[in-house]
C-alpha positions in Angstrom: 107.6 46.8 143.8 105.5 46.1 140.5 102.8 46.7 142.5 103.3 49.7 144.5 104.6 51.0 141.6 101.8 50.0 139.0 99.1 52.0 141.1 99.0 51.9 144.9 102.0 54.4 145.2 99.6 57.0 143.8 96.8 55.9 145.4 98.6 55.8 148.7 100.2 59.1 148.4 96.7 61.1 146.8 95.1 59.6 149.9 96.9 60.4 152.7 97.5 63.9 151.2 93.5 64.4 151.7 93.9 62.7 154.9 97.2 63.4 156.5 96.2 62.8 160.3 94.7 59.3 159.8 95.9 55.9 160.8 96.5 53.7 158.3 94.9 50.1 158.1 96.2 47.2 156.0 94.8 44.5 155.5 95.0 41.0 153.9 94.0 37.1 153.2 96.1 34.4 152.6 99.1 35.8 150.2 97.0 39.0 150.5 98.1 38.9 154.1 101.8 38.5 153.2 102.1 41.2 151.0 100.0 43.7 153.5 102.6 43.1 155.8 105.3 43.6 153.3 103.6 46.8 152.2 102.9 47.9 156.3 107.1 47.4 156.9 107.5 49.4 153.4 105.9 52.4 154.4 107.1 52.5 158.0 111.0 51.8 156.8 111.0 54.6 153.6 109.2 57.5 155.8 105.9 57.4 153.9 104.1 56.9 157.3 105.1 56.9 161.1 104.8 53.5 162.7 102.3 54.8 165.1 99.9 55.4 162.0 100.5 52.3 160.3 97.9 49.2 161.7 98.1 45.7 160.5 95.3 42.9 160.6 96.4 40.2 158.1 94.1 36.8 158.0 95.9 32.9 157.3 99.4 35.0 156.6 102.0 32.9 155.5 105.3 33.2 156.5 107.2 35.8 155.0 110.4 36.8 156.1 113.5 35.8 157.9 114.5 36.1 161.6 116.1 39.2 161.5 113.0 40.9 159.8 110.7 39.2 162.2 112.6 40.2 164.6 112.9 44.3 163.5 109.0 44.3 162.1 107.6 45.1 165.6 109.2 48.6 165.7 108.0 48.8 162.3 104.7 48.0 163.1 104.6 47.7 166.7 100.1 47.5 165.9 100.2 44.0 163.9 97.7 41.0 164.4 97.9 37.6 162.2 94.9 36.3 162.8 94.6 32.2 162.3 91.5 30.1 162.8 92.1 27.2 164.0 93.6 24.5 161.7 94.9 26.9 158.6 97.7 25.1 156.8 98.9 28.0 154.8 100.5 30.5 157.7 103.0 26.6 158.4 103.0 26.7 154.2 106.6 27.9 154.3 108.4 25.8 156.6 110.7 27.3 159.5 113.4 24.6 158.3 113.6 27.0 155.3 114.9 30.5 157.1 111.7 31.7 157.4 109.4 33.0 160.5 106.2 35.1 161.5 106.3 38.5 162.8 104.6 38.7 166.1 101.4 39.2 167.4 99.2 35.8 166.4 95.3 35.5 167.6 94.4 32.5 167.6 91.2 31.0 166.8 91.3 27.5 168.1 87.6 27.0 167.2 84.6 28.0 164.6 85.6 31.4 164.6 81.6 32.2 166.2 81.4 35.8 167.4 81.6 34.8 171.0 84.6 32.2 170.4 87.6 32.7 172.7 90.9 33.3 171.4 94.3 33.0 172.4 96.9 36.2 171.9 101.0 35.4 171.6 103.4 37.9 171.3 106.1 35.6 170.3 106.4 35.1 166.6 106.3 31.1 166.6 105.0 30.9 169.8 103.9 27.0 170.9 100.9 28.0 172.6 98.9 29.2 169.2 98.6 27.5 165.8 101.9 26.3 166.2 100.5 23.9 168.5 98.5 21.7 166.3 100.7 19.0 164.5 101.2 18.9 160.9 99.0 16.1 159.8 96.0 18.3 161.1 96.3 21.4 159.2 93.5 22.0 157.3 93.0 23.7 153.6 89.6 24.1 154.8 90.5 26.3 157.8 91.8 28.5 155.0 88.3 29.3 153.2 86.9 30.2 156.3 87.6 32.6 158.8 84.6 34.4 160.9 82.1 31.7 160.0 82.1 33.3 156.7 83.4 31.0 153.5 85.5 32.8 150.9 86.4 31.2 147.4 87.5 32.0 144.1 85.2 29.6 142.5 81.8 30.1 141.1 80.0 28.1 142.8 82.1 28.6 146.4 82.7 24.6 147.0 85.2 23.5 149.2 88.8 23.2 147.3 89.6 19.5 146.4 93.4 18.6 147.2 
């Protein structure tokens, strides 16, 4: 709420009052992922915005919320896509073992992420036939930093994190 509330209320609402017939796209990496989804269920669930307008393309999302709310986010959101390449550890950062689970729809990238790589789409929110698939000893930091063949970092000189 500190952050809706220290500046994206306002620049939410003075946007969609210019533009009150289009959809609305959020979007996010990482823990930026996790709180786009927070913020797409927010909107849908308080009346700011009809779930047909909302859209939701989050990238290495972690885990976020309970059953029950993975459960109710798809009439939320019924337009949401976590998108995972390949070996990501941090969408398995939170453990199940913990309460928590994914919302639905998960694209898989089971590859480099190249612009003609195949993917794999499942509708289930911890569905064994995506990332959920690859055992725990080969998740990958690395994975994290890099989704569409394009590295991302926070450091100057973009080197690979050292854990």
């Amino acid at each position: 709420m500190l952050l809706w509330n220290g500046g994206i209320k306002d620049a939410f609402f003075t946007s969609k009052n210019k533009n009150p017939n289009y959809e609305i796209w959020i979007t996010g990496h990482s823990m930026g992922g996790a709180l786009s989804s927070l913020m797409a269920g927010y909107l849908v669930q308080m009346g700011y915005a009809s779930s047909s307008a909302v859209k939701l393309m989050t990238f290495g999302e972690p885990r976020n919320g309970h059953k029950d709310f993975a459960n109710r986010f798809p009439s939320l959101v019924p337009w949401a896509y976590r998108v995972v390449h390949h070996n990501d550890y941090v969408p398995h950062s939170i453990p199940q073992e913990l309460g928590y689970q994914h919302h639905r729809n998960e694209i898989w990238y089971n590859n480099t992420m190249a612009a003609s790589d195949p993917y794999i789409e499942c509708d289930e929110p911890e569905s064994m036939k995506c990332s959920n698939s690859v055992p725990a000893d080969q998740w990958s930091i690395l994975d994290h930093g890099g989704y569409f063949n394009k590295k991302a970092s926070c450091l100057k000189s973009a080197s690979p994190l050292l854990l």
